[in-house]
TORDRENLUM-766808 format. One record per residue: residue number from 1; residue in three letters; y, x, z of N, C-alpha, C in turn. Coordinates in nm, 3 decimals. Each point is the difference from the previous one (the first is absolute). Layout:
N
<site NUM "ALA" <Y X Z> <Y X Z> <Y X Z>> ...
//
This chain:
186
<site 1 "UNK" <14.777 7.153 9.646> <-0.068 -0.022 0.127> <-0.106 0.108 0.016>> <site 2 "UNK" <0.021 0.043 0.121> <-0.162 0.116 0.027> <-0.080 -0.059 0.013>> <site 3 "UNK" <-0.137 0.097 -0.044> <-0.133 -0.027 -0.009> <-0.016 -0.110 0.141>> <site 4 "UNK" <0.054 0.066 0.078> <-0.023 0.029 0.208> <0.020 -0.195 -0.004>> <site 5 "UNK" <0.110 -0.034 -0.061> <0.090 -0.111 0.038> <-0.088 -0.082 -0.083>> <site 6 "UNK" <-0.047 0.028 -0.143> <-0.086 -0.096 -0.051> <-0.151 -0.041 0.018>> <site 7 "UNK" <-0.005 0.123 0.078> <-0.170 -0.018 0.066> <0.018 -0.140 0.093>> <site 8 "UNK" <0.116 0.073 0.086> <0.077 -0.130 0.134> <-0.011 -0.118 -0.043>> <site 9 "UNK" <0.045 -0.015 -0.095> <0.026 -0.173 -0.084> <-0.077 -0.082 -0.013>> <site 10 "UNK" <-0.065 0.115 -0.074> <-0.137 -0.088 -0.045> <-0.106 -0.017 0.152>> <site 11 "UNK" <0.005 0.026 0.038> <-0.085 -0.007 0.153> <0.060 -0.120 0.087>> <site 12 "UNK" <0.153 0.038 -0.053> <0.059 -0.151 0.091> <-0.022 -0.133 -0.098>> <site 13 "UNK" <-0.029 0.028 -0.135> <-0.008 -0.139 -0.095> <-0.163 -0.064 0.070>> <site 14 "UNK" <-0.046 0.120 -0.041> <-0.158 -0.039 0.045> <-0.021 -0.050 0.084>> <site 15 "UNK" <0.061 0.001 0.158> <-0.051 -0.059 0.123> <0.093 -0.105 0.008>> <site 16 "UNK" <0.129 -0.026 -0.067> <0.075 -0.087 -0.031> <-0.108 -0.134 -0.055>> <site 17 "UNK" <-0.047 0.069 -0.120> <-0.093 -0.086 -0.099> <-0.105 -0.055 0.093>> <site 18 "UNK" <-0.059 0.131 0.071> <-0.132 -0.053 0.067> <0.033 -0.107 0.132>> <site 19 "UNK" <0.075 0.005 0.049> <0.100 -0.104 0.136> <-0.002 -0.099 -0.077>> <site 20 "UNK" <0.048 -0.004 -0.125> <0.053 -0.116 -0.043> <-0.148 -0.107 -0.063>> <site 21 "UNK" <-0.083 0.058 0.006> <-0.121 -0.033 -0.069> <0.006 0.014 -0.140>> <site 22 "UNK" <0.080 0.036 -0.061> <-0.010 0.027 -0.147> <0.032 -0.123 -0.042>> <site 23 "UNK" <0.076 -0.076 0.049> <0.053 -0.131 -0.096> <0.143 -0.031 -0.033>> <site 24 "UNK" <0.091 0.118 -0.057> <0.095 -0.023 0.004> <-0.032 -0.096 -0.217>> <site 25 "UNK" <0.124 -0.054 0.027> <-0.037 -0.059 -0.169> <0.004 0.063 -0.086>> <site 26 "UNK" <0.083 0.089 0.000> <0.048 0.153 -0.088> <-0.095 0.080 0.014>> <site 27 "UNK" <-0.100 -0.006 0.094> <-0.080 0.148 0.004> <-0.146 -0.035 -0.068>> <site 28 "UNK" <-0.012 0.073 -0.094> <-0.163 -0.021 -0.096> <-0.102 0.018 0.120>> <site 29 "UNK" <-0.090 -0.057 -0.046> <-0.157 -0.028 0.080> <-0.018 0.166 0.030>> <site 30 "UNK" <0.018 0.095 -0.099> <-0.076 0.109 0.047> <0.051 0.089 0.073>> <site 31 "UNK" <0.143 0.010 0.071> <0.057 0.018 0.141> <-0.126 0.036 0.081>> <site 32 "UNK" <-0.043 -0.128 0.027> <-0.146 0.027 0.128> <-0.085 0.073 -0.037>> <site 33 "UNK" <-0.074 0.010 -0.111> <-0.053 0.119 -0.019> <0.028 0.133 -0.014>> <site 34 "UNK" <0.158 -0.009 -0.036> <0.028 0.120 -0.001> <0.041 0.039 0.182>> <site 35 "UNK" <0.035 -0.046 0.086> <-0.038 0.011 0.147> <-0.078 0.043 0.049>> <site 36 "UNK" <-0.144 -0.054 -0.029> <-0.108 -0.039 0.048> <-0.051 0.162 -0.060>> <site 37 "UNK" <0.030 0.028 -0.099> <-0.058 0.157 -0.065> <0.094 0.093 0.067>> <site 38 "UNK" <0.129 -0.052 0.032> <0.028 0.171 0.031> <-0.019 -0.054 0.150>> <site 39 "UNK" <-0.034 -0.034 0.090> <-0.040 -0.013 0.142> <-0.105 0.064 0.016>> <site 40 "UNK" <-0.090 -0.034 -0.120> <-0.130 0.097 0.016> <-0.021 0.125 -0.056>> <site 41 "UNK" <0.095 0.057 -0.089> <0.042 0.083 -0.008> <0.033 0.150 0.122>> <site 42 "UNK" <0.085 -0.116 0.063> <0.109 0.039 0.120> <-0.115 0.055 0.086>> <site 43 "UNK" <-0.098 -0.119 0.042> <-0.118 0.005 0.072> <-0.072 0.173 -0.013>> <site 44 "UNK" <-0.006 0.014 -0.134> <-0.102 0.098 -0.042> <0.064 0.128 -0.039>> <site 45 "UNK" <0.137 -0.038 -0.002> <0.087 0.160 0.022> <-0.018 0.038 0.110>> <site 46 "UNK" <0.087 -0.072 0.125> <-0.035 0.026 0.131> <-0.149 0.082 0.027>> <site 47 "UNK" <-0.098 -0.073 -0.032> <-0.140 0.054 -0.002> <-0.034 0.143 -0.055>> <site 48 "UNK" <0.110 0.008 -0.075> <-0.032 0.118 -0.108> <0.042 0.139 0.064>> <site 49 "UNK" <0.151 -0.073 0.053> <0.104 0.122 0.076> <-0.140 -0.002 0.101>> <site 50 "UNK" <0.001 -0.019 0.092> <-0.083 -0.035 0.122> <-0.129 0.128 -0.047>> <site 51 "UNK" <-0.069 0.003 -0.088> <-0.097 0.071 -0.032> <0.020 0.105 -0.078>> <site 52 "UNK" <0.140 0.012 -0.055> <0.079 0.143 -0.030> <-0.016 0.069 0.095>> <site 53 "UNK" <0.088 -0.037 0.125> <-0.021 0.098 0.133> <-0.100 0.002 0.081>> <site 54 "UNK" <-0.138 -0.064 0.018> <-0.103 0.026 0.010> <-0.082 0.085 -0.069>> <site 55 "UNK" <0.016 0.010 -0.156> <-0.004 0.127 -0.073> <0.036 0.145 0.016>> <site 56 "UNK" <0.124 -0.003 0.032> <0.076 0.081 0.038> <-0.055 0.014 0.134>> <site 57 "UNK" <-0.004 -0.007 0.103> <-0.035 0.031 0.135> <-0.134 0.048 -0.036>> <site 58 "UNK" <-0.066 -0.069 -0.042> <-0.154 0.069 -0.052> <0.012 0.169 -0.065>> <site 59 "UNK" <0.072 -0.020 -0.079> <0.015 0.131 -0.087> <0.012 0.135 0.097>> <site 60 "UNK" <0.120 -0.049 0.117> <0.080 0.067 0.088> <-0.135 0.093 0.079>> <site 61 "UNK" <-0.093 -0.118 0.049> <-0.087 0.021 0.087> <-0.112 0.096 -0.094>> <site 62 "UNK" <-0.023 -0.035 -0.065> <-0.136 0.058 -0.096> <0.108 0.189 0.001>> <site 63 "UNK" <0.086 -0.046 -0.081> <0.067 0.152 -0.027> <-0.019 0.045 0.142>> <site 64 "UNK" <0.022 -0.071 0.117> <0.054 0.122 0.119> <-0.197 0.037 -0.002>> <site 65 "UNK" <-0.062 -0.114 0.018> <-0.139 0.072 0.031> <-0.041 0.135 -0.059>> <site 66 "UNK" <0.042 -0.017 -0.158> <-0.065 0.122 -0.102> <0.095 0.071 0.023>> <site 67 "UNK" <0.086 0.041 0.032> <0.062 0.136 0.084> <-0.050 0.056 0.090>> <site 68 "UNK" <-0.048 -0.057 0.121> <-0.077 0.008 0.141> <-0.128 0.095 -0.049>> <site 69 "UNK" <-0.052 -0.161 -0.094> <-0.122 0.099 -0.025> <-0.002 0.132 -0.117>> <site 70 "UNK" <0.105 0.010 -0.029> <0.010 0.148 -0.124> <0.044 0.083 0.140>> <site 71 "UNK" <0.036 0.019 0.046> <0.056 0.062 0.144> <-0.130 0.076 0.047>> <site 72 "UNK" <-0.041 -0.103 0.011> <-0.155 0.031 0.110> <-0.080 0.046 -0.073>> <site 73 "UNK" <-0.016 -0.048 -0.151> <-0.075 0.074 -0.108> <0.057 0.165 -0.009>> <site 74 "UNK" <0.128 0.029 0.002> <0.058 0.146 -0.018> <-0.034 0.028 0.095>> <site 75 "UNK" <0.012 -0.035 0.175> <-0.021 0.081 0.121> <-0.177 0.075 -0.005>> <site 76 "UNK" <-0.098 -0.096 -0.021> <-0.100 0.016 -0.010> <-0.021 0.135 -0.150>> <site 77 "UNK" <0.056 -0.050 -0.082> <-0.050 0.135 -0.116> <0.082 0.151 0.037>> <site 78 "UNK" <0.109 -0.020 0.089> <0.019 0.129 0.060> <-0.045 0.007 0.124>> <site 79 "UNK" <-0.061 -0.042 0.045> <-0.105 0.040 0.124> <-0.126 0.090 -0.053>> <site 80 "UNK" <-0.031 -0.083 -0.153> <-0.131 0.056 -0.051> <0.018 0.099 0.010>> <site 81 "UNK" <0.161 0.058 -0.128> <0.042 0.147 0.017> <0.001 0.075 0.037>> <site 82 "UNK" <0.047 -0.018 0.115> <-0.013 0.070 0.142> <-0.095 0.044 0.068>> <site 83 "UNK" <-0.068 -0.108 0.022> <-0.149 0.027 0.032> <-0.087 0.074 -0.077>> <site 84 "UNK" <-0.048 0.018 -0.113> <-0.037 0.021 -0.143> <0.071 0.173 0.009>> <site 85 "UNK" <0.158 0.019 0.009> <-0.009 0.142 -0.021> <-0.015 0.087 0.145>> <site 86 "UNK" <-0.025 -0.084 0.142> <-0.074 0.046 0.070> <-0.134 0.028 0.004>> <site 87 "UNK" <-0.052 -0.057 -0.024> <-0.177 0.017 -0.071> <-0.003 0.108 -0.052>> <site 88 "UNK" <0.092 0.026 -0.094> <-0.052 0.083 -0.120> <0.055 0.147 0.073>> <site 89 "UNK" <0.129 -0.004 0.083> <0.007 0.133 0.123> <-0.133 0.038 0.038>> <site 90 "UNK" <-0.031 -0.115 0.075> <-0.094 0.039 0.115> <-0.176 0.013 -0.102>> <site 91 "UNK" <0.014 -0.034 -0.109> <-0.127 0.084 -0.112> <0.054 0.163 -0.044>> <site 92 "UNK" <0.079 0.014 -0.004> <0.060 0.132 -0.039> <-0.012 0.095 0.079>> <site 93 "UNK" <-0.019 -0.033 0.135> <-0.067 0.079 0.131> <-0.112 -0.046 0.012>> <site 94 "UNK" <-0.091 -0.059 -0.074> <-0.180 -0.062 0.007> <0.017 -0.064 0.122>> <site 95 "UNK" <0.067 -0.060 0.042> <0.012 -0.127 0.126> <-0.025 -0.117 -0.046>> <site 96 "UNK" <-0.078 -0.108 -0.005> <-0.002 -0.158 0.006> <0.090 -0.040 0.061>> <site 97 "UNK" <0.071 -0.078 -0.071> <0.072 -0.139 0.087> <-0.067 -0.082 0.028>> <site 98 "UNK" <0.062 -0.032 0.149> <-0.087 -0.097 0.092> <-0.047 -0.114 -0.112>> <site 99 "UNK" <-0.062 -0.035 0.082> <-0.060 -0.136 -0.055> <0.052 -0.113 -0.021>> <site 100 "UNK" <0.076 0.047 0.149> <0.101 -0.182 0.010> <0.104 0.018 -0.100>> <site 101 "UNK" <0.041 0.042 -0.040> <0.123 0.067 -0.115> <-0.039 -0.051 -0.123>> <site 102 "UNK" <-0.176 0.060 -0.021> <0.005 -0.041 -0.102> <-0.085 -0.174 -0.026>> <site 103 "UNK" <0.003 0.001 0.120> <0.002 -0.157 -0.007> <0.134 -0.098 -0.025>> <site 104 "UNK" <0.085 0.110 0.092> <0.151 -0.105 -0.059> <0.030 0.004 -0.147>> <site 105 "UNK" <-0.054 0.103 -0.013> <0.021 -0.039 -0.202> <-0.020 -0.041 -0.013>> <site 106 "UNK" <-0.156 -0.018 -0.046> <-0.093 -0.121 -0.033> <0.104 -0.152 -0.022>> <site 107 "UNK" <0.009 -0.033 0.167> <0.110 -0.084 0.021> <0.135 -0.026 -0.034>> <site 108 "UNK" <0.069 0.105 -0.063> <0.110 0.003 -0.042> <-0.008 -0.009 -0.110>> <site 109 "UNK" <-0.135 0.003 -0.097> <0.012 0.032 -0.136> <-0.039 -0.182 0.011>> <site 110 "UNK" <-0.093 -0.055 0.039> <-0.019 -0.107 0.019> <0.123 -0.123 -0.029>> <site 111 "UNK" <0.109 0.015 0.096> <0.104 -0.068 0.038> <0.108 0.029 -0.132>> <site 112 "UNK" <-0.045 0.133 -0.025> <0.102 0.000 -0.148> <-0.032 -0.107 -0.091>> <site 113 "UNK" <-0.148 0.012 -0.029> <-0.060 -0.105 -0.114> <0.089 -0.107 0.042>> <site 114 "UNK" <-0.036 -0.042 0.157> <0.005 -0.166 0.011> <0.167 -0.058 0.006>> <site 115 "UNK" <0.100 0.123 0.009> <0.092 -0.020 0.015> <0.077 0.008 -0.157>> <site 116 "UNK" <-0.030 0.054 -0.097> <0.008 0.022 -0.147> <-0.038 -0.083 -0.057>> <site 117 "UNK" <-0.129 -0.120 0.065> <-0.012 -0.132 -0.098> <0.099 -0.097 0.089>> <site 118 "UNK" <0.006 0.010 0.090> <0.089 -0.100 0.081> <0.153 0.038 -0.048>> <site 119 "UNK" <0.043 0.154 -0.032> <0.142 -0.043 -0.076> <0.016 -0.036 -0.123>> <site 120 "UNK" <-0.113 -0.034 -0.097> <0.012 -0.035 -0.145> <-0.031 -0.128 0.029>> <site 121 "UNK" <-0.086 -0.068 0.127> <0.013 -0.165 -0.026> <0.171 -0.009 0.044>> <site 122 "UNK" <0.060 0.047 0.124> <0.146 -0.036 0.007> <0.070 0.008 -0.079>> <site 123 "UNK" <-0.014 0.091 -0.136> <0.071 0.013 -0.073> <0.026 -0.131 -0.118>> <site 124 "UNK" <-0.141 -0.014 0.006> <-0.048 -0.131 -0.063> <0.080 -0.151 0.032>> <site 125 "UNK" <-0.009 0.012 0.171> <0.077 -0.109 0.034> <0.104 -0.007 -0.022>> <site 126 "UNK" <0.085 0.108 0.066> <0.151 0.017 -0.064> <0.021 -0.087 -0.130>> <site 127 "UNK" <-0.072 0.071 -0.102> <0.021 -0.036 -0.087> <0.016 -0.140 -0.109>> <site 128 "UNK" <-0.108 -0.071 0.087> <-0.043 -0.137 0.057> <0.140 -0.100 0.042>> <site 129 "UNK" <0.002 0.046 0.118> <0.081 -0.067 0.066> <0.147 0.008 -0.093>> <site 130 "UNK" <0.082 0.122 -0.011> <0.067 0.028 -0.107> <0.043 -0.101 -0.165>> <site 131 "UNK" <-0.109 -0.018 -0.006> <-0.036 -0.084 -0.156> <0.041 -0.149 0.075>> <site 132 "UNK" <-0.073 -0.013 0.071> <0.007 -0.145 0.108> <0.135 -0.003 0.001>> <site 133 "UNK" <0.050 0.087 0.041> <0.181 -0.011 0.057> <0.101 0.001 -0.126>> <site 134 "UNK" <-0.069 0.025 -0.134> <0.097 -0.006 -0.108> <-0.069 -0.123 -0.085>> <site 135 "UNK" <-0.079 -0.014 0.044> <0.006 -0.158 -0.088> <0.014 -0.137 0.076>> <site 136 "UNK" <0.012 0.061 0.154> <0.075 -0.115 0.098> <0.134 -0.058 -0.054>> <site 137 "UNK" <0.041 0.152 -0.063> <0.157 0.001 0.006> <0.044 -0.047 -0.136>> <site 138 "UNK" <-0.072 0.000 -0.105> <-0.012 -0.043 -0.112> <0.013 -0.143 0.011>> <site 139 "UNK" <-0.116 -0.078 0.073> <0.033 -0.079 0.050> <0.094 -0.075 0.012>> <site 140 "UNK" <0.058 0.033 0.108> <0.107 -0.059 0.074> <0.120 0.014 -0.083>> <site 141 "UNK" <0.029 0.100 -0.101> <0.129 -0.007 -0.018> <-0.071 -0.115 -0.154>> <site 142 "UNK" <-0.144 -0.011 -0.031> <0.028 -0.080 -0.113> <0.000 -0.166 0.010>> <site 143 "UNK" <-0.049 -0.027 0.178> <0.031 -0.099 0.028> <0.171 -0.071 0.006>> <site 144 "UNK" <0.094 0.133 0.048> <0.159 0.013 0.016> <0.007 -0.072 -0.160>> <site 145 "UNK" <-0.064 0.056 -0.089> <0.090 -0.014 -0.098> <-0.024 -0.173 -0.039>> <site 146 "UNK" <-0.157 -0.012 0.016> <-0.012 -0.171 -0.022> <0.072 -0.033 0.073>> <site 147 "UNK" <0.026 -0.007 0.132> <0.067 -0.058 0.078> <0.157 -0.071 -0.020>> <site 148 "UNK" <0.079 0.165 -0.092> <0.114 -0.066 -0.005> <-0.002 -0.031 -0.142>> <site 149 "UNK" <-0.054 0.023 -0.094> <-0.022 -0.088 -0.068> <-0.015 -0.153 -0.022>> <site 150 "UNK" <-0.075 -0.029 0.064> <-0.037 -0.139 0.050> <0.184 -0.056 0.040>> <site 151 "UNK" <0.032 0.059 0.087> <0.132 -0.046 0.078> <0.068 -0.019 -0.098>> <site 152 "UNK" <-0.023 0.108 -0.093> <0.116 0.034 -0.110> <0.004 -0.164 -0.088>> <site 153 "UNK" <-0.111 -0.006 -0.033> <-0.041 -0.147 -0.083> <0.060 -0.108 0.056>> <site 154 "UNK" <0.003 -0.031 0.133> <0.054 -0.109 0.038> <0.169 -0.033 0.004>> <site 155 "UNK" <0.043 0.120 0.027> <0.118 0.050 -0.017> <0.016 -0.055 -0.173>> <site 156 "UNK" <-0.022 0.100 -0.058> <0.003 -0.025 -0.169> <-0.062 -0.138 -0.072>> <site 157 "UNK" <-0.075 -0.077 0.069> <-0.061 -0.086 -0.051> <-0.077 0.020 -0.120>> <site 158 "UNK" <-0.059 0.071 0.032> <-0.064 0.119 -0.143> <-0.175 0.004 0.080>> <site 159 "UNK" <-0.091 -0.095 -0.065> <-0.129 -0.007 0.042> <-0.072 0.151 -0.045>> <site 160 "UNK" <0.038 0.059 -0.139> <-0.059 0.093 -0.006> <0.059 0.147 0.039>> <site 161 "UNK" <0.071 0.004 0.128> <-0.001 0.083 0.083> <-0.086 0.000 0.101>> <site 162 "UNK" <-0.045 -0.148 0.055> <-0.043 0.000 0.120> <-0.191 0.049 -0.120>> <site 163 "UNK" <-0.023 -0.051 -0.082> <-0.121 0.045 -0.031> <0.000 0.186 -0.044>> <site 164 "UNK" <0.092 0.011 -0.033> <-0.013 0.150 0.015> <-0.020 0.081 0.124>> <site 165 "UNK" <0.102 -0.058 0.126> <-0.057 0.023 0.129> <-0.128 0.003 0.076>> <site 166 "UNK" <-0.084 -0.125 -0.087> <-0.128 0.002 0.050> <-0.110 0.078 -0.090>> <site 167 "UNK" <0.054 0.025 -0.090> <-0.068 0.137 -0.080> <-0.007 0.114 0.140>> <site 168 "UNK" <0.124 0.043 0.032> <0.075 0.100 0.082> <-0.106 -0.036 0.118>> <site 169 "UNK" <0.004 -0.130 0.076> <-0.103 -0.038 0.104> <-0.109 0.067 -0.032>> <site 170 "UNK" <-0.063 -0.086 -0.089> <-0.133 0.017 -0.044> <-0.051 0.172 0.043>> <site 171 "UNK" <0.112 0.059 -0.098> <-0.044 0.168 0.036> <0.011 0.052 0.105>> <site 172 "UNK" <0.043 -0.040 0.097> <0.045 0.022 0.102> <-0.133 -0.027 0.104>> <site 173 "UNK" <-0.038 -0.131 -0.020> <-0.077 -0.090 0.050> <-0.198 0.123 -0.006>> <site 174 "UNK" <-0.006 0.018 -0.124> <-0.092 0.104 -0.054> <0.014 0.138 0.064>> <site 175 "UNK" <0.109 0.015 -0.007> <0.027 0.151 0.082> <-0.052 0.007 0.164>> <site 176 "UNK" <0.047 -0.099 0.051> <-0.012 -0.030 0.147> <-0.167 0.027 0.014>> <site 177 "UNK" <-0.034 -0.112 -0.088> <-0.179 0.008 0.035> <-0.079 0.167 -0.019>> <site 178 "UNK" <0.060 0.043 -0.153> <-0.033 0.135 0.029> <0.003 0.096 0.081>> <site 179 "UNK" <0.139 -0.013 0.047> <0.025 0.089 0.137> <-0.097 -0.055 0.103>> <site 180 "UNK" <-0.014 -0.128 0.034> <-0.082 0.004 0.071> <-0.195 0.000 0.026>> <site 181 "UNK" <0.009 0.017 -0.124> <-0.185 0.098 -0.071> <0.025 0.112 0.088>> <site 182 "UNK" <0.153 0.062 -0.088> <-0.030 0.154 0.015> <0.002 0.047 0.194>> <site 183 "UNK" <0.075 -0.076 0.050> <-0.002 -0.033 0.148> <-0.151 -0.012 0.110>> <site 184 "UNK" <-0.064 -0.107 -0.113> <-0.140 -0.037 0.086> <-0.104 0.127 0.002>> <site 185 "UNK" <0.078 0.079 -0.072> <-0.098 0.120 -0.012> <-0.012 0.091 0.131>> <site 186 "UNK" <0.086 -0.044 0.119> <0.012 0.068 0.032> <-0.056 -0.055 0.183>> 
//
């Protein structure tokens, strides 16, 4: 049987189980808990995927910003250039450059600073968000694995699958919250 078909099963035992209230005579007491864990499980994968691609869209956005602003950071340091080996023409004939000129430096050298700390915080975020988006995903696939685990147990009648699953939860469960630390940061 495929993975695909036994994930299926167990999902149909479970809501089978859970419809039925968990009282078939054959079925051990811990059926319902094992339900009741991978529902919330289920709950907190969903949650997890959900804040994967909120990660991801974050990342998307931060990266496009710190391009923009490395852009505008390069336009501005070859303006300096420019400007800068005009100056130094118009000293080579003992001429001053205007004033306003060399006021746009001033200003251009200005906007470099502010644009050079503003692409190392984006870079920062990226990076941020990024981390966010791989331990979303960590997550979610370690909730997958409690999940069919759990299924797997009921199927097998094997309690210590479904507690290995909630090991699998558990980490899963931990991951989520981290990702979402690393999230609030933002």
């Amino acid at each position: 049987m495929e993975l695909s078909e036994t994930g299926e099963h167990a999902h149909e035992k479970i809501r089978e189980h859970l419809y039925e209230g968990g009282q078939h005579a054959n079925s051990p007491r811990w059926f319902t808990h094992v339900a009741l864990s991978t529902l919330l499980m289920a709950l907190l994968s969903a949650f997890g995927a959900l804040m994967a691609a909120l990660s991801a869209h974050e990342s998307l956005l931060e990266r496009t910003q710190e391009i923009l602003e490395f852009v505008a950071l390069e336009t501005d340091r070859t303006e300096i250039e420019v400007l800068g080996a005009k100056h130094e023409i118009l000293r080579q004939f003992d001429e001053t450059p205007p004033e306003s000129e060399l006021a746009r430096v001033r200003a251009y050298r200005e906007d470099v600073a502010r644009l050079a700390n503003q692409t190392i915080e984006e870079e920062t975020n990226v990076r941020t968000a990024t981390h966010a988006h791989l331990v979303f995903a960590v997550a979610v696939t370690l909730l997958s694995i409690g999940i069919t685990l759990s299924g797997t147990a009921i199927i097998a009648r094997r309690r210590f699958l479904w507690l290995v699953g909630l090991v699998f939860g558990l980490a899963g469960a931990v991951s989520v919250v981290l990702g979402s630390r690393d999230m609030a940061g933002f």
